[in-house]
Structures are given as C-alpha cells and as structure tokens.
C-alpha beads as a LAMMPS data file, in Angstrom:
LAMMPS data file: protein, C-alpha beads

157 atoms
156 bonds

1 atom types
1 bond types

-500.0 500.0 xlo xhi
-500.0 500.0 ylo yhi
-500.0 500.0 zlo zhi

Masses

1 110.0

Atoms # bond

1 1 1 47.614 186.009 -246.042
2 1 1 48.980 182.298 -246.287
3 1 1 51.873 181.704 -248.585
4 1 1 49.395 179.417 -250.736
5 1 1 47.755 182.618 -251.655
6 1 1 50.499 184.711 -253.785
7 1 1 53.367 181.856 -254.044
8 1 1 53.509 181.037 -257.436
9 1 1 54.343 177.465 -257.617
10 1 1 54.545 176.903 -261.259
11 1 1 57.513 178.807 -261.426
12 1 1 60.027 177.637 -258.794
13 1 1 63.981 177.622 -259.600
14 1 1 64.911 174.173 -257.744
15 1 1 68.777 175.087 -258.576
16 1 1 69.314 178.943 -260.369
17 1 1 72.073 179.356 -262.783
18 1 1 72.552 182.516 -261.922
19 1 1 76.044 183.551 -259.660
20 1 1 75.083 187.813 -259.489
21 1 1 72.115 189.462 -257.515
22 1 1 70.851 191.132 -260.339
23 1 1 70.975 187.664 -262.695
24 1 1 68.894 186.051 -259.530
25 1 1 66.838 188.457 -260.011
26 1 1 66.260 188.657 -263.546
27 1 1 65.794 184.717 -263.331
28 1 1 63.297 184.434 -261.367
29 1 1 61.370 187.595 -262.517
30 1 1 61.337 185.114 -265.967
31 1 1 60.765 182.453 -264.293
32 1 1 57.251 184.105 -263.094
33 1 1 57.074 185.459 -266.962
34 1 1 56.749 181.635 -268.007
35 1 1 53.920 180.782 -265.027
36 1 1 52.135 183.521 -266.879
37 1 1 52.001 185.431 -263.497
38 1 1 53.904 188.629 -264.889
39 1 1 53.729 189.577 -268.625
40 1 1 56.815 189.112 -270.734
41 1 1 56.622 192.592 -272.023
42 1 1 57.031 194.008 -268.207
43 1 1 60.235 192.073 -267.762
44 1 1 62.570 195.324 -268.003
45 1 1 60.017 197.686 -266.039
46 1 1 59.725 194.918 -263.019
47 1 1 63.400 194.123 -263.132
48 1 1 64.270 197.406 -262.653
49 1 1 61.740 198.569 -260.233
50 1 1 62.953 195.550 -257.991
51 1 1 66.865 196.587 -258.368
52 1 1 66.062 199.806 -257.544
53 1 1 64.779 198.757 -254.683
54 1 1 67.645 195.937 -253.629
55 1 1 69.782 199.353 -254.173
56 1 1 68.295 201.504 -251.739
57 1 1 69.500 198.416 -249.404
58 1 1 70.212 194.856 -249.483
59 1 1 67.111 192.596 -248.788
60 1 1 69.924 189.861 -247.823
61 1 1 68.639 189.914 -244.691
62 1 1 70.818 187.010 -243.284
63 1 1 71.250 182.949 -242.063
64 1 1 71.426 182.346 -246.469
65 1 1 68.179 184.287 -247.125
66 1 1 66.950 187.244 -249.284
67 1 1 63.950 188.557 -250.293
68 1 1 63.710 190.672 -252.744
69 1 1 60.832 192.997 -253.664
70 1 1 58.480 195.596 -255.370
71 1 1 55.515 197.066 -256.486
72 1 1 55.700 197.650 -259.759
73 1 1 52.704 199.105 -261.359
74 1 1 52.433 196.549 -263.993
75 1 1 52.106 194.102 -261.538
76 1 1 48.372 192.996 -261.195
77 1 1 48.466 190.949 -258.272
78 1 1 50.411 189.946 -255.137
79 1 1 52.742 187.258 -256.634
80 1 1 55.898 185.428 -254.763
81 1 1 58.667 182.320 -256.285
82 1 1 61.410 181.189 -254.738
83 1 1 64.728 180.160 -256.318
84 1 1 67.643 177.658 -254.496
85 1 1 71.425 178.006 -255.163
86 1 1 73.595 174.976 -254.027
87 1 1 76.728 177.508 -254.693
88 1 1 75.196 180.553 -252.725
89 1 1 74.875 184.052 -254.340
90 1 1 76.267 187.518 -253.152
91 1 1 73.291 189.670 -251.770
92 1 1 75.336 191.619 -249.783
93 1 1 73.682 189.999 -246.845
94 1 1 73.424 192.156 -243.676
95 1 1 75.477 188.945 -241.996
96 1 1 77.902 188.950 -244.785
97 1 1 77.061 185.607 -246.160
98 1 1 76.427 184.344 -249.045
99 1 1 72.595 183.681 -250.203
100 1 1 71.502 180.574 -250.664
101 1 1 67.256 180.929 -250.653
102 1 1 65.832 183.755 -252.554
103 1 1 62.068 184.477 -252.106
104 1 1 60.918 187.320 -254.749
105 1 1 57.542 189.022 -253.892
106 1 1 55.435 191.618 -256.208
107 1 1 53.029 193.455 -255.679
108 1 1 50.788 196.155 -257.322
109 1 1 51.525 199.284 -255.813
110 1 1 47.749 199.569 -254.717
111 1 1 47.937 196.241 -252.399
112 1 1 50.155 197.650 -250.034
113 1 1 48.442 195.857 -247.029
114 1 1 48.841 192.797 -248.801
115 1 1 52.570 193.250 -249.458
116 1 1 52.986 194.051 -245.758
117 1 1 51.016 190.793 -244.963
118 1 1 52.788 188.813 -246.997
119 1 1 56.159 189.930 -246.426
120 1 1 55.541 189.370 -242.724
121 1 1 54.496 185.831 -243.210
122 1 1 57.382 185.361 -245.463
123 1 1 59.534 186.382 -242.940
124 1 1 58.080 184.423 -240.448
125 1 1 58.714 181.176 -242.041
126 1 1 62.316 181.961 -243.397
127 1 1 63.233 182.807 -239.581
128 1 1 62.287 179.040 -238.930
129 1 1 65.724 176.971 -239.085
130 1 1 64.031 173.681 -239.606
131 1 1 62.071 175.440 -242.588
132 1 1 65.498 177.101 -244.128
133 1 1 67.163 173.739 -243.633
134 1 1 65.043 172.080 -245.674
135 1 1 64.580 174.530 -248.569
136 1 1 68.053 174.414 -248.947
137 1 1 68.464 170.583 -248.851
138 1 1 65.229 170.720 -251.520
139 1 1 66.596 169.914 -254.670
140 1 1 63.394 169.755 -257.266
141 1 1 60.306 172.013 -257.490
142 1 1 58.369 169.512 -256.182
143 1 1 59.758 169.408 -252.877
144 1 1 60.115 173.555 -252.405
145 1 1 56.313 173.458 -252.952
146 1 1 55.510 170.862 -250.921
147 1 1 57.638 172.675 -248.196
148 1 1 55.148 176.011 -248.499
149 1 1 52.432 173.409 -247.958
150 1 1 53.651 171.886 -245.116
151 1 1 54.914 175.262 -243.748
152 1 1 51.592 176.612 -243.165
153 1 1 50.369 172.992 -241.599
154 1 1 53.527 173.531 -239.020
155 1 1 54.655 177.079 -238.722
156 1 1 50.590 177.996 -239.191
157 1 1 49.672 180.922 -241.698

Bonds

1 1 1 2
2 1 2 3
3 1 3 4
4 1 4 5
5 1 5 6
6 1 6 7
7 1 7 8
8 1 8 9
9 1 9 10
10 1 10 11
11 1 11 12
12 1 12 13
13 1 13 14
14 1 14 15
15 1 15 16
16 1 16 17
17 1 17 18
18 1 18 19
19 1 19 20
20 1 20 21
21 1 21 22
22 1 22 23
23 1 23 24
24 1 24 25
25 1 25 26
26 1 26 27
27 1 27 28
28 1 28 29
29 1 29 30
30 1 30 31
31 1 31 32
32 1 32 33
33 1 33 34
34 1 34 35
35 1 35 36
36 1 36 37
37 1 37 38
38 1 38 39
39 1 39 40
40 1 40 41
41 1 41 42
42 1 42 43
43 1 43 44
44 1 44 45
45 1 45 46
46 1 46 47
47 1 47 48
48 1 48 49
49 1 49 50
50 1 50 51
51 1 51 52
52 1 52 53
53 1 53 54
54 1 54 55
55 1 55 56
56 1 56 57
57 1 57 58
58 1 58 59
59 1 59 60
60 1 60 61
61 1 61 62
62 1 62 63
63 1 63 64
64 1 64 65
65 1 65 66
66 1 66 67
67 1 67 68
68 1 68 69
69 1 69 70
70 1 70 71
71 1 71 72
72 1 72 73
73 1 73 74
74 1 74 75
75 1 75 76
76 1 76 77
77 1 77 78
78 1 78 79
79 1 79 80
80 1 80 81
81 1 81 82
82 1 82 83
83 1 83 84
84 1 84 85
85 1 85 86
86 1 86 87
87 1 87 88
88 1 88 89
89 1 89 90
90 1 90 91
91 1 91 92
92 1 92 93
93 1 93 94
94 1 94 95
95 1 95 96
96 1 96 97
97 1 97 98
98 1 98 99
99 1 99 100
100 1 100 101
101 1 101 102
102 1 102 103
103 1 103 104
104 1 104 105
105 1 105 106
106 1 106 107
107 1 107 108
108 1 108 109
109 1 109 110
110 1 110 111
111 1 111 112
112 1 112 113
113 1 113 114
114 1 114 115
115 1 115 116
116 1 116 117
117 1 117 118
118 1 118 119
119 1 119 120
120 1 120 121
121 1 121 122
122 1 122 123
123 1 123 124
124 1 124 125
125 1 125 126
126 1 126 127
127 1 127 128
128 1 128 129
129 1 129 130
130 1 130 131
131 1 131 132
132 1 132 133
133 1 133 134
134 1 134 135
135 1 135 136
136 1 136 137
137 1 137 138
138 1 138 139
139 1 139 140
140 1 140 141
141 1 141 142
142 1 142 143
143 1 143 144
144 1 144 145
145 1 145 146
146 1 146 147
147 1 147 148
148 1 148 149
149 1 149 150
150 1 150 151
151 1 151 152
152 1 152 153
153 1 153 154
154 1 154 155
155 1 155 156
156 1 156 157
C-alpha cells in the first residue's frame, strides 16, 4: 500500500499549535474533519478511540516520531496526515524525547490488512534519517507532500 494511497494531503499541519499529546491529536483528527476525510460529527468517537489506544502505550516510538492510531468504526476508509512541531511535543516517546513528526493513521476496523500494510510502510519511511530530516526541516504543506511523493520514488513503496 503506497503512502499516496491513504495519506491525506489536503489536510497536513505544516507547524501544529498544539504543546499536549492529546491536543496533537485532536488537531489533526480536525484537521482530516476539514479534508472531508472523517465526518465532523465523529470527532469525539475517533478522538477517543485513538487516545484509548495511545493509553494502552505510547506510539512515540522514538528519533522525534509518533504515530498514532485506530480503527474506529466510523471510519470508512484507511486515511493518514501528518502534523510538524518546530517546539517538539511530549509523546512519552519510548527514547524519552520529545516528538517532533506525528503521522496519524485510521482505519475502519474491517481493513485490518490494510492498517497493517500501511503502518508498516509508514514505519519504513519514518526509520529513514534523510526522510525524518527533511520532514522536520519542511516548513509548509507543500513541501511535507511533496516529501511522501518523493519518498516512494526513493525509499520505494
């Protein structure tokens, strides 16, 4: 599953206002609200189902990255967005770090294949330093997108 498939370009946080995980969180979930690629009345339900899943263990999983996730029932299709702090944010990293990329993914809880699929490329991109480097030097929308583009030309699907 390439990342051009479920990232969400549209709604990309260049520089997020919020400071707290579950702000990040909550601003990028809107963020996908105002693509149109989650439904503004599911805001609370996939908020909380993506909390409750940061709570069962941090998805900071190091080197300035998290990913949050969940599958949501609401959720109709296998959606990602990314969001960029200059300040970093606490994730309660596994290195201890602050957070300084934040990739979101949803998914419908019947695509769990999918989520695998594109967690795993996820993953596989964020554990590129070149590729982390520049999303965190990336200061518009603009340029985070063009980085998923050029990620899949470089790092390959």
């Amino acid at each position: 599953m390439k990342l051009s498939e479920f990232f969400d370009k549209d709604s990309i946080i260049p520089e997020l206002q919020s400071t707290d995980r579950r702000g990040v969180i909550k601003e990028l979930i809107n963020s996908l609200v105002r693509s149109g690629a989650v439904e503004a009345k599911d805001v609370e339900t996939v908020t909380r189902a993506v909390v409750q899943r940061e709570n069962q263990g941090s998805t900071g999983f190091g080197k300035g990255v998290a990913v949050p996730h969940a599958k949501p029932p609401c959720v109709k299709k296998v959606v990602a967005t990314i969001g960029r702090s200059s300040v970093g944010v606490d994730f309660a990293a596994l290195d201890r770090a602050p957070v300084y990329t934040v990739v979101i993914l949803l998914s419908p809880p019947s695509e769990a294949d999918n989520h695998l699929a594109a967690m795993t490329n996820i993953f596989r991109h964020l554990q590129n330093d070149h590729f982390r480097r520049f999303l965190r030097q990336a200061d518009t929308a603009e340029k985070i997108a063009d980085l998923i583009d050029e990620a899949e030309e470089i790092i390959g699907a």
